[in-house]
N, C-alpha and C positions, 0 to 999 in steps of 0.2 A: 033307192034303197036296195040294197041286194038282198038275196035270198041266200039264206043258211039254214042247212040242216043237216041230221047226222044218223049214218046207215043203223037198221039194226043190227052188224055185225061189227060195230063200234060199238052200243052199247052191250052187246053178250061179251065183245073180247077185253072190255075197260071196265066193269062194275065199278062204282061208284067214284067214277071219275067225274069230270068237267070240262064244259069249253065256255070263257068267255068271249065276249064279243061287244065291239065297241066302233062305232063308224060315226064317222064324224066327217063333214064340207063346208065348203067357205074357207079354207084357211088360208092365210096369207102368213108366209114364213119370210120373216127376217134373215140377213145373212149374219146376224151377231144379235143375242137378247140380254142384254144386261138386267134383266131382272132374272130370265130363267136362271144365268148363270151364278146368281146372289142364291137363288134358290137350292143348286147346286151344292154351294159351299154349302148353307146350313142342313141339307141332310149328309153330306159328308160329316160334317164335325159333330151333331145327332147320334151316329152310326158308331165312330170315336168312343163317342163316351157311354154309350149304351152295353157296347161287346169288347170295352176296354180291358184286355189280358185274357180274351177267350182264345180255344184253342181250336182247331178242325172238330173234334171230335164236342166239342161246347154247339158248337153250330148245327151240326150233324142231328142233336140232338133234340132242335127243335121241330115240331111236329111236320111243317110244310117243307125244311130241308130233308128232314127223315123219308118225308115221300117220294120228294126227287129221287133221293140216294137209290131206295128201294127199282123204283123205275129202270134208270139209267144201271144199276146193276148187276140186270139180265144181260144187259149187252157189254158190260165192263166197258163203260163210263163215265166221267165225273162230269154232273152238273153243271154246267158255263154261271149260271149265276152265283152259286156257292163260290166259284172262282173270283171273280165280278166283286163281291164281300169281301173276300180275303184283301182283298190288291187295294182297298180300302181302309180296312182297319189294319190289317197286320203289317203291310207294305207303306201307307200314308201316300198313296195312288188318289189322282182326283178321276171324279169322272169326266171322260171326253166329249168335245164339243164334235157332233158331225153333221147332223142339221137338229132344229127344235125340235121336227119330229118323232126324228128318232131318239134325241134326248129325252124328249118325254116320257117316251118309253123304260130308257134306261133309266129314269131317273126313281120311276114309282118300284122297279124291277127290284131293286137293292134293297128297298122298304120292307114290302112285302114278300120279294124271295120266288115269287109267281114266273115264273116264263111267258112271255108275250112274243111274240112277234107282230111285223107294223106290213100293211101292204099298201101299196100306191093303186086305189081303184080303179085308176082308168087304165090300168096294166092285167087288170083280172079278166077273166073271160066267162059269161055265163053265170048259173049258179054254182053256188061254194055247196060242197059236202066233204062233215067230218066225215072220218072212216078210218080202219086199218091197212097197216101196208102188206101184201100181199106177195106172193114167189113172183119176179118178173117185173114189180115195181120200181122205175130208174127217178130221179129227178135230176134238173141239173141246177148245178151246185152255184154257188154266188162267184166262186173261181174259177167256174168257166165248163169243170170235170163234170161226165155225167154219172151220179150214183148210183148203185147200187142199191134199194132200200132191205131194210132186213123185214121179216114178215112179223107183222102183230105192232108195228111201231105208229102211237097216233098220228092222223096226218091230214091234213085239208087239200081238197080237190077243186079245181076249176075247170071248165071247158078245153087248156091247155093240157093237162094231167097234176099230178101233183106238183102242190105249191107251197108245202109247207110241212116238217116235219119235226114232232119233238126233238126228236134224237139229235139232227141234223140245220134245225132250222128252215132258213125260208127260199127259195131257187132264186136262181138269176135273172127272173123274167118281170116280177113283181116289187120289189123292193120300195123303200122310199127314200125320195129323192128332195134333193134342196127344189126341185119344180110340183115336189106333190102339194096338192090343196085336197083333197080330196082320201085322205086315211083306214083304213081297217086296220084295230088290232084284233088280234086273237091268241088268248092265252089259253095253255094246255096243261090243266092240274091234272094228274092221275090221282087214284085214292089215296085219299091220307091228309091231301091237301087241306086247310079248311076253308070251306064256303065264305067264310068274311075274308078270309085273305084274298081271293078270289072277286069278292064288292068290293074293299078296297082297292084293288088293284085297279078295276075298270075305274072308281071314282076318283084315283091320284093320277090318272094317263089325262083324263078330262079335264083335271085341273088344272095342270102341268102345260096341256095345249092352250087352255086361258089364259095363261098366263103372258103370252106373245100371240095369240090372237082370239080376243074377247066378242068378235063377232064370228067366229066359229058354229055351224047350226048341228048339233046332234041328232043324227038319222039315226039310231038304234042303238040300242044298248041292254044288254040281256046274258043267260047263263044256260046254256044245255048242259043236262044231269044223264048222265047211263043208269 
């Protein structure tokens, strides 16, 4: 079970933000789930008919996209899951297969609207700490470039350096893979969010991996508050 926790210069610079936290082993990933993939459809066609004729600014409006938006534009950026919705309802976009795991991820992500990211634990190094990003902070990127991080942006730490960033998402060194058995998510609500969107999210990523692997053993499962 890994060790997570989060600096106090994470909670003075994020007030009433959050981190969830979901690790989960045993898993045995299929290379095709035809159930996940039925699951799939029905929150696509869900999604359809629930925000049928909304518009950006209909979505926007809701409390946990309101926070992204807020977040993300300090740094003039749009949300990737707000996007993620769109390419769903307004486009009739399904969502993509790339492994379960990551599926799982995305699948509860469009639900609740939450940001998660997924890490392959036996890629992490050490303990994990939340924290902010800092002047001199680099991470490198899933394309290979090393960034830049901007300062005050939330972010998780390993023994490597940073491995994970709101803004930015999650580096090239951790990811999950069609060989992961072994999972971390960690979802990054900033204020505004609400706390059940946040349970929810950790309880549809759980369900979502049971669904193609019902012997799955649950290591942890919890919410750090600033």
């Amino acid at each position: 079970m890994l060790s997570i926790t989060a600096t106090e210069d994470w909670k003075k610079a994020c007030p009433g933000a959050a981190i969830g936290y979901l690790e989960i082993s045993n898993v045995e990933q299929p290379a095709h789930s035809i159930e996940l993939n039925a699951r799939k459809r029905e929150i696509e066609a869900r999604l359809r008919e629930q925000y049928s004729g909304w518009t950006r600014q209909d979505f926007l409006a809701l409390p946990t996209l309101a926070a992204y938006k807020q977040y993300f534009k300090r740094w003039d950026k749009t949300y990737h899951v707000l996007l993620q919705v769109e390419s769903i309802v307004l486009k009739g976009k399904n969502l993509p297969e790339v492994t379960p795991l990551v599926d799982a991820n995305f699948m509860a992500e469009v639900e609740t609207m939450v940001g998660t990211a997924g890490h392959d634990v036996a890629k992490l190094q050490g303990d994990l700490l939340i924290d902010v990003a800092r002047e001199g902070d680099r991470m490198l990127m899933m394309n290979g470039t090393l960034k830049d991080l901007p300062a005050g942006d939330m972010l998780m730490r390993d023994a490597h350096g940073v491995c994970c960033t709101l803004l930015y998402g999650q580096d090239s060194l951790s990811p999950v893979t069609a060989a992961t058995c072994h999972v971390l998510y960690m979802i990054y609500a900033p204020a505004g969010v609400p706390l059940a969107a946040v349970t929810r999210q950790l309880q549809d990523m759980e369900a979502n991996v049971r669904v193609f692997a019902p012997q799955a053993v649950l290591e942890q499962r919890g919410v750090i508050s600033a």
